[in-house]
C-alpha positions in Angstrom: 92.6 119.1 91.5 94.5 116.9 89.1 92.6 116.3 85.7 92.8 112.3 86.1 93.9 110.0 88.7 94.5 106.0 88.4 95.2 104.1 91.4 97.4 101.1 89.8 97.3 98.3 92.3 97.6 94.0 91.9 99.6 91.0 92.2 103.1 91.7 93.3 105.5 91.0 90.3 103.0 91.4 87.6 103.8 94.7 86.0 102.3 97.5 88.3 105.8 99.4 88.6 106.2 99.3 85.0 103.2 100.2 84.2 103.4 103.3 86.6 107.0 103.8 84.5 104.6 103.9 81.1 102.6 106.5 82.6 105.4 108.7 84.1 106.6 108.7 79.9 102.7 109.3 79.3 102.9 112.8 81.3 101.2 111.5 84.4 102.7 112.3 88.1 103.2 108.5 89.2 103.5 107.9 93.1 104.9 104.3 94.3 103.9 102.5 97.2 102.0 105.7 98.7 100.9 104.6 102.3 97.2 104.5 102.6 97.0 107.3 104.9 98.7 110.0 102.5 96.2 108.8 100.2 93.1 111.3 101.0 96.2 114.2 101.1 97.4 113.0 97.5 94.3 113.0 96.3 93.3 116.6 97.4 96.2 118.5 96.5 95.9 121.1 93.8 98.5 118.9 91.1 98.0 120.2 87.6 99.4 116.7 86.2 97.3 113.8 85.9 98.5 111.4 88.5 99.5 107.3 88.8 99.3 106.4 92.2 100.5 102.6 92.8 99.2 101.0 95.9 99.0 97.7 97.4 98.9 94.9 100.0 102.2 95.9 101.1 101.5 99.4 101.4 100.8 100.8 105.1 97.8 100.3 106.2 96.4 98.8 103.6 92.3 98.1 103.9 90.5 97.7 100.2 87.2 98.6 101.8 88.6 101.9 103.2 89.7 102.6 100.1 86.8 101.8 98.1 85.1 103.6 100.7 87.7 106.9 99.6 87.2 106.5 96.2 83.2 106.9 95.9 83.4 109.5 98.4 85.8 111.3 96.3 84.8 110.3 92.6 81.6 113.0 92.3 84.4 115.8 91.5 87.4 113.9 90.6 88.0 112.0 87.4 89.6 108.4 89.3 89.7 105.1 88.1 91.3 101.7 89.6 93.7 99.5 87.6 94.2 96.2 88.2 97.2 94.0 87.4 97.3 90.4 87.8 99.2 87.9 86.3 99.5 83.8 85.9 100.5 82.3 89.0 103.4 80.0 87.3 104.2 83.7 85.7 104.9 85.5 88.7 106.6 82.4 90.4 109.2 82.8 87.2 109.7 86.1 87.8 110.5 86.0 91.2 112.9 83.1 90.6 115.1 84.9 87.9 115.1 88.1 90.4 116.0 85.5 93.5 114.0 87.6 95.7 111.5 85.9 97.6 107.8 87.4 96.9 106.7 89.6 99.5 103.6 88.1 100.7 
């Protein structure tokens, strides 16, 4: 089982991709927009490297509770943690206007 996993999830726009970019050059296996039900799969699999898995409201299938639900089942023999990113609304509303795509939600 991998030594560490952090589930990186938040706001779209404020910084969850780059921070899963930080952690790729930090040695850990990072995994974008996994869909929810590859999550228990992911999780399992013998990978040697610590792994970044980022996950949110736009992933498929998304329920937090499930999830939640996943993670204390799992945590007794895993080391996993949840990151959070959010971000000022007037913040994000910048960022999506320089990119001129509209924000997903």
């Amino acid at each position: 089982m991998p030594s560490r996993i952090l589930l990186i999830t938040g706001l779209s726009g404020a910084g969850r991709t780059s921070a899963l970019k930080i952690l790729e050059d930090f040695g850990f296996e990072a995994i974008d927009n996994l869909p929810v039900f590859l999550l228990p799969n992911v999780i399992e699999k013998r990978i040697k490297k610590n792994l970044a898995l980022g996950i949110d409201i736009r992933s498929r299938d998304f329920d937090a509770k499930k999830i939640v639900s996943l993670i204390n089942k799992k945590k007794k023999g895993i080391d996993i943690s949840v990151v959070f990113f959010d971000c000022d609304n007037q913040k994000l509303i910048n960022r999506y206007d320089e990119s001129r795509r509209l924000h997903p939600l």
